[in-house]
C-alpha positions, -999 to 999 in steps of 0.1 A, spaced: 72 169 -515 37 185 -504 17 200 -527 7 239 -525 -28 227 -516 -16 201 -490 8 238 -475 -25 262 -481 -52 234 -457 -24 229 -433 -22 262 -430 -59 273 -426 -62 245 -404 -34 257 -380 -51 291 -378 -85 282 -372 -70 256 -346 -54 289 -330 -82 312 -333 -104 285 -316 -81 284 -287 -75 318 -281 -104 341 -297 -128 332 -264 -97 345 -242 -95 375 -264 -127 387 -261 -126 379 -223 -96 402 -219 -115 427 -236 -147 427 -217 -126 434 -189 -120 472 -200 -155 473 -209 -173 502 -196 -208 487 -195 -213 459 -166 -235 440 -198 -212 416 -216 -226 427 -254 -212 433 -284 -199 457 -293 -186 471 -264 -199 504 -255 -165 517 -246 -131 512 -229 -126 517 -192 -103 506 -163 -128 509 -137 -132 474 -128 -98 465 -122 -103 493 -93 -135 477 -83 -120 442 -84 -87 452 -64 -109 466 -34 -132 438 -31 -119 420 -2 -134 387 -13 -112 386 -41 -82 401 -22 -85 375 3 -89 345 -20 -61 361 -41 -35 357 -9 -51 322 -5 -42 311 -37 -5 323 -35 3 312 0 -12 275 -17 7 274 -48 41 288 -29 38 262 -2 28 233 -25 60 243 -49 82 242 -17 69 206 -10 75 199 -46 106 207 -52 117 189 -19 97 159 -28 103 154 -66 141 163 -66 147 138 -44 123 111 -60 144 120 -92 175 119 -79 164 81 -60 153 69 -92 181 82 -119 209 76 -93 199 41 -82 190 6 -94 167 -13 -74 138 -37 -78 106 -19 -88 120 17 -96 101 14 -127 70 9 -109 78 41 -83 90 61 -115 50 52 -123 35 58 -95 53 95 -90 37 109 -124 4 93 -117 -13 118 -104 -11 143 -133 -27 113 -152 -54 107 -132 -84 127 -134 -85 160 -106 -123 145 -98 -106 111 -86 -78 132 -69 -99 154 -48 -127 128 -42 -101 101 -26 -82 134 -9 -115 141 8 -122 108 16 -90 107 37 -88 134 50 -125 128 69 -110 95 78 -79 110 97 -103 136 112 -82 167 95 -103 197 91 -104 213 57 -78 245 53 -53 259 37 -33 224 46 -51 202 28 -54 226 1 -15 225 -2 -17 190 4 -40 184 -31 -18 206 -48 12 192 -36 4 158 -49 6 168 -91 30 199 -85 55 167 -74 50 153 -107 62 183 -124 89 189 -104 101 153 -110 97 150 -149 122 185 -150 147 170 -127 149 131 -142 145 146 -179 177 170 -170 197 144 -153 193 120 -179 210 141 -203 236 155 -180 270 133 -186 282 111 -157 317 119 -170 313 154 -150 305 134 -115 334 110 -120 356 140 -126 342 157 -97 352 130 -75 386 126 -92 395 158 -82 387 150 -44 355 167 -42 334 148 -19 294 140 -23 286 175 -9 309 196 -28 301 175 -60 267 186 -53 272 223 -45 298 227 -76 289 205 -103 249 190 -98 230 218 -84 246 239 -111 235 218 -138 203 212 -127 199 248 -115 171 259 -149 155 228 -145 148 232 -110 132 265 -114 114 257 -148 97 227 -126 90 252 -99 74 278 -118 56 253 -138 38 235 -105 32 271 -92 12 280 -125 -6 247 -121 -15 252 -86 -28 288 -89 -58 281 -115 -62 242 -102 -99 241 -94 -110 205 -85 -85 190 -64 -96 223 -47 -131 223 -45 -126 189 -27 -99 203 -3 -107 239 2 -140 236 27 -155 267 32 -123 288 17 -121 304 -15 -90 307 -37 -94 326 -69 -106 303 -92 -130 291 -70 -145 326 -63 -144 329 -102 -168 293 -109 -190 310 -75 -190 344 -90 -202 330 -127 -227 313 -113 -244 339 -93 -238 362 -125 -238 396 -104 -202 402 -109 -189 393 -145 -176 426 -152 -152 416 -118 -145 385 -131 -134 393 -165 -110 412 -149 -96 388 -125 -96 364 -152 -71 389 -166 -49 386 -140 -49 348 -138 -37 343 -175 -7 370 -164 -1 349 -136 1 316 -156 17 326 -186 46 345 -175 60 316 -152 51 289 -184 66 312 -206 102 316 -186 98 280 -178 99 275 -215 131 295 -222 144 279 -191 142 245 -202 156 253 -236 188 260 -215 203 221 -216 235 229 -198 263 201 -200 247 171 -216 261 138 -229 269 153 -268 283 188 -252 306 165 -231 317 146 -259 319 176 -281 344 192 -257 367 163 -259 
């Protein structure tokens, strides 16, 4: 049994753990309804303005479209991509699958610095121009990853019992698919897809390495700090880029909570 002063330091640990984490993006989504354009404290009063100011600057508009057409298209790719690496390496045995199962999630382990460098790097070699391509491209190459990990990790605990009495029935590969698989694997698909999209709307150095002259919103954040002219802008888009991240990790979350027919349901049933 712990002690009460073990409970007591494990406790004050935990919060100052969590205030560390999020007090800075606190006070960041307060300066954003600060009045004054001088980050001070204490504020000198609450305002909206700048979310008006930030919504008509066509900078930001422009990199804000950038960044959604970037992370939809790169989730498109991904869930194409990874769903069908998962399904190749769960479904089938073959000689080095455990060294392709590697080689998928090894992007998200490598560093983004030694992701956009060698992107860059090929992309001069083929001659390809730096756009919104090679942007979806970079993003494409870790949203995959996330996309896979869902998939496998939900078909490894769905039963095989439900395919064998799929095909028992008569249903062929398709309608097996259509009826019993996509079903099954219908929250993980979409937790995966909202997971990459979050990922690929606030990725920042694959993109600096793949984005050439464009700007998606974090980028004009990072140019915008540096300059220092408009913080009061960039608090507030800020703002916006938490909403955008957080809601899709937070349903991802529920999502993947939902296990559908697993190996102990199955067994439970009978």
């Amino acid at each position: 049994m712990e002690s009460r002063l073990t409970r007591i330091i494990l406790r004050c640990w935990t919060a100052g753990v969590l205030l560390f984490l999020f007090v800075p993006i606190a006070l960041i989504v307060l300066y954003a309804f600060n009045k004054s354009n001088v980050q001070s404290w204490p504020i000198q009063g609450l305002s909206v303005k700048w979310f008006a100011v930030a919504w008509h600057d066509q900078q930001v508009r422009s990199a804000l479209i950038l960044s959604l057409k970037a992370g939809a298209l790169a989730t498109a790719i991904a869930l194409v991509l990874g769903s069908a690496a998962a399904f190749g390496v769960h479904r089938y045995r073959f000689f080095g699958r455990d060294a392709i199962s590697l080689l998928v999630v090894l992007p998200l382990a490598l560093p983004g610095i030694i992701t956009g460098i060698a992107l860059n790097s090929a992309f001069n070699f083929a001659g390809i121009n730096l756009s919104l391509l090679t942007i979806v491209i970079g993003h494409a190459t870790f949203c995959i990853v996330v996309v896979y990990n869902n998939v496998i990790a939900r078909l490894r605990r769905t039963s095989d019992s439900m395919y064998e009495a799929s095909q028992d029935l008569g249903a062929n590969g398709w309608q097996t698919f259509r009826f019993v698989t996509f079903p099954l694997l219908s929250t993980a698909l979409v937790s995966g897809s909202l997971l990459a999209f979050a990922l690929s709307f606030d990725e920042v150095i694959v993109t600096t390495f793949t984005a050439g002259a464009q700007n998606t919103l974090p980028l004009w954040i990072f140019g915008a700090i540096r300059l220092g002219q408009q913080l009061p802008e960039v608090n507030v888009v800020v703002v916006f880029v938490l909403i955008l991240t957080v809601i899709p990790i937070t349903v991802a979350s529920r999502l993947t909570g939902s296990r559908g027919f697993t190996r102990s349901s199955a067994a439970g049933d009978r």
